[in-house]
C-alpha positions in Angstrom: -101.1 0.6 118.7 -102.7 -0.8 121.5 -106.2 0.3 122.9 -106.9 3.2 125.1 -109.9 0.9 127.2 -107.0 -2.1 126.6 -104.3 -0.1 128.4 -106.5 1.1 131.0 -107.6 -2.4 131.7 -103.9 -3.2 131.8 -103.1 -0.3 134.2 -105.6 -1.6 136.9 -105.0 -5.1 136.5 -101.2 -4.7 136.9 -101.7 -2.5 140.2 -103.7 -5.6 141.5 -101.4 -8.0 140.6 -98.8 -5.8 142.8 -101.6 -5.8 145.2 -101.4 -9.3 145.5 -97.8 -10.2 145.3 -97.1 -7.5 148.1 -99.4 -9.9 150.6 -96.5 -12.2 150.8 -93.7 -9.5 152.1 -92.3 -10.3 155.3 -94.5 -13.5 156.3 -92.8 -17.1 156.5 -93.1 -20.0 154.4 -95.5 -21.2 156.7 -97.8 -18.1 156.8 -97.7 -18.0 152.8 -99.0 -21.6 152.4 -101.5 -21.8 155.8 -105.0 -22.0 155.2 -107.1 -19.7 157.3 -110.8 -20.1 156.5 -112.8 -23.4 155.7 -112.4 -23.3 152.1 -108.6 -23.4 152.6 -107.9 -20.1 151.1 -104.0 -19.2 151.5 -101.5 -16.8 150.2 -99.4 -18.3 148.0 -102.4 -20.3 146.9 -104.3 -17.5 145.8 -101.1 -16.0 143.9 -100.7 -20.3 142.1 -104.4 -20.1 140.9 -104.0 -16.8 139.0 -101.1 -17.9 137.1 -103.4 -20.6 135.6 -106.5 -17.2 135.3 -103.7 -15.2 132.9 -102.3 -17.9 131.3 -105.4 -19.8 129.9 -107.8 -16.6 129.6 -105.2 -14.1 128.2 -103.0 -16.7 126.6 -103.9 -20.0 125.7 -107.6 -18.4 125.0 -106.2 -16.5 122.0 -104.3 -19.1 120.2 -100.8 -18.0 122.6 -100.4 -21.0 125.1 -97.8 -20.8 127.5 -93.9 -22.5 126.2 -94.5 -25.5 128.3 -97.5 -26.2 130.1 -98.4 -25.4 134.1 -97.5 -28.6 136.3 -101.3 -28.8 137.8 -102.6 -28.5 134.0 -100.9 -31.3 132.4 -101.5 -33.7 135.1 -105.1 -32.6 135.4 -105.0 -31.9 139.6 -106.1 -28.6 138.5 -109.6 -30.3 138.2 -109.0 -31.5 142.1 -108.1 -27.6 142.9 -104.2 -28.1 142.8 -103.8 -24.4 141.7 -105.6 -23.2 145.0 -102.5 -24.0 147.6 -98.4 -24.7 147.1 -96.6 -28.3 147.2 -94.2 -28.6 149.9 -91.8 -28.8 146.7 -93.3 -25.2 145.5 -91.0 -22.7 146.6 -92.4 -18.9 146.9 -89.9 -18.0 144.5 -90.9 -20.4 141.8 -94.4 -19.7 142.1 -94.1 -15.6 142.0 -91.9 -15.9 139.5 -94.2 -18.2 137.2 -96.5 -15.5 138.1 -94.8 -12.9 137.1 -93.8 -14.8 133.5 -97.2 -15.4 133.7 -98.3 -11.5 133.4 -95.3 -11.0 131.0 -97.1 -13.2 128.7 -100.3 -11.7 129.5 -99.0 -7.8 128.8 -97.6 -9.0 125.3 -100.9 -10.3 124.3 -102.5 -7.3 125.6 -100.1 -4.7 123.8 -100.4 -7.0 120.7 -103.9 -8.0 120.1 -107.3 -5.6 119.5 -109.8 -6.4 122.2 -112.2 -7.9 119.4 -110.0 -11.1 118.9 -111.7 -14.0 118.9 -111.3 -16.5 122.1 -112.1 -19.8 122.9 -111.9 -20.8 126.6 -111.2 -24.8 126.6 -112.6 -25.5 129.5 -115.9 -23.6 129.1 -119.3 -25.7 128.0 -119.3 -26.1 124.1 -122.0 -23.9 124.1 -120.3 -20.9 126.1 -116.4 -21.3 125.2 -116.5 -18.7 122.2 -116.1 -15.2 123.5 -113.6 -11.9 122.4 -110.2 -11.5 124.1 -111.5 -8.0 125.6 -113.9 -10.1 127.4 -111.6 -12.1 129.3 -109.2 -9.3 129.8 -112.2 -7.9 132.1 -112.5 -11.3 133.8 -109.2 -11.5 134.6 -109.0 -7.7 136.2 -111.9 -8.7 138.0 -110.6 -12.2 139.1 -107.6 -10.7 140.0 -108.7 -7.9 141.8 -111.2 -10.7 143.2 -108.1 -12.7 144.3 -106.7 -9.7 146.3 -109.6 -9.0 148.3 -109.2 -12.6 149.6 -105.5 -12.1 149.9 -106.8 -8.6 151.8 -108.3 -10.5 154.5 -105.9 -13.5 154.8 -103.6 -11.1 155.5 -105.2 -9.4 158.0 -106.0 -12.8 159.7 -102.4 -13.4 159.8 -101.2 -10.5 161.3 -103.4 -7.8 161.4 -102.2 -6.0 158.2 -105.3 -4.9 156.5 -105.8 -3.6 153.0 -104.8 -0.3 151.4 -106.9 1.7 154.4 -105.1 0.1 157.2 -103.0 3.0 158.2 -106.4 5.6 158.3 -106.6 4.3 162.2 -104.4 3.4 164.9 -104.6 0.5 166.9 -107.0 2.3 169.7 -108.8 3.6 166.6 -109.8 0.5 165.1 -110.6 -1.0 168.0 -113.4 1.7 168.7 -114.4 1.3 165.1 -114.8 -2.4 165.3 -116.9 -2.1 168.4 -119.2 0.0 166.9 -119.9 -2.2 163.9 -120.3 -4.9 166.8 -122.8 -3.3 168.9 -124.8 -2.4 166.1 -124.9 -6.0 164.9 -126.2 -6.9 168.1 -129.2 -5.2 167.7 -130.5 -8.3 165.3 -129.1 -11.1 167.3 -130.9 -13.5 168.4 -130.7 -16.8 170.4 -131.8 -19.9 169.1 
């Protein structure tokens, strides 16, 4: 029987991952794979890199490793942040659906193993790789959950879809709203 704190865990972290995939509805290829801030941060980048976060943390952390190993893994680009944006030869539809195999794997080894099973993270320090699979089942709701604040904003940038609060204002509403968070900025700017 599966823990309650396991299954609650479970119930947030698969509401995020929805979250997440949902950012991608109705956007082009293009729009999925462009980076929008400095650090490169895109859509379908975002949902690549936490296929690797369930995998190794709730699966190949716990003695379950995935049937055949992620593309970026096993040719070590991963280390050259790989899993942070989509090959041209990436589709959307292979990567949501390695995500969602991904989480499949995930949800077996949480219904199937008690928080207190030992983990060892492979790519952690010697020192620091020994921890409890109920430990990185919190890291990865939080990483997750992380991940779709990121995807949040992105979106927005894209085309003005905000998060879950969007529809609270209309247009002429957030507008106002926005200005007032300017002006009061501007009461601590200063020229240089």
């Amino acid at each position: 029987m599966t823990e309650p704190l396991a299954l609650e865990l479970q119930k947030y972290l698969q509401a995020t991952r929805a979250l997440l995939l949902a950012k991608l509805d109705g956007l082009s290829e293009y729009d999925r794979r462009r980076p929008l801030v400095p650090s490169g941060t895109n859509l379908l980048g975002l949902v690549k890199h936490v296929v690797g976060i369930e995998y190794v943390y709730l699966g190949t952390s716990v003695g379950r490793p995935p049937e055949k190993p992620l593309p970026w893994e096993e040719d070590g680009s991963v280390w050259e942040g790989a899993d942070m944006w989509a090959l041209p030869s990436e589709s959307t539809a292979y990567l949501t659906d390695l995500y969602r195999a991904a989480c499949a794997h995930s949800d077996r080894s949480i219904t199937e193993l008690p928080l207190d099973t030992p983990a060892e993270v492979p790519h952690w320090a010697e020192d620091k790789r020994r921890t409890t699979f109920g430990a990185l089942l919190v890291r990865v709701v939080d990483e997750t959950a992380h991940h779709a604040g990121h995807a949040d904003l992105v979106r927005e940038l894209i085309d003005g879809q905000g998060g879950a609060d969007a529809d609270m204002l209309d247009e002429a509403g957030w507008t106002e709203y926005y200005t007032k968070i300017q002006r009061a900025a501007e009461t601590f700017r200063t020229e240089h």
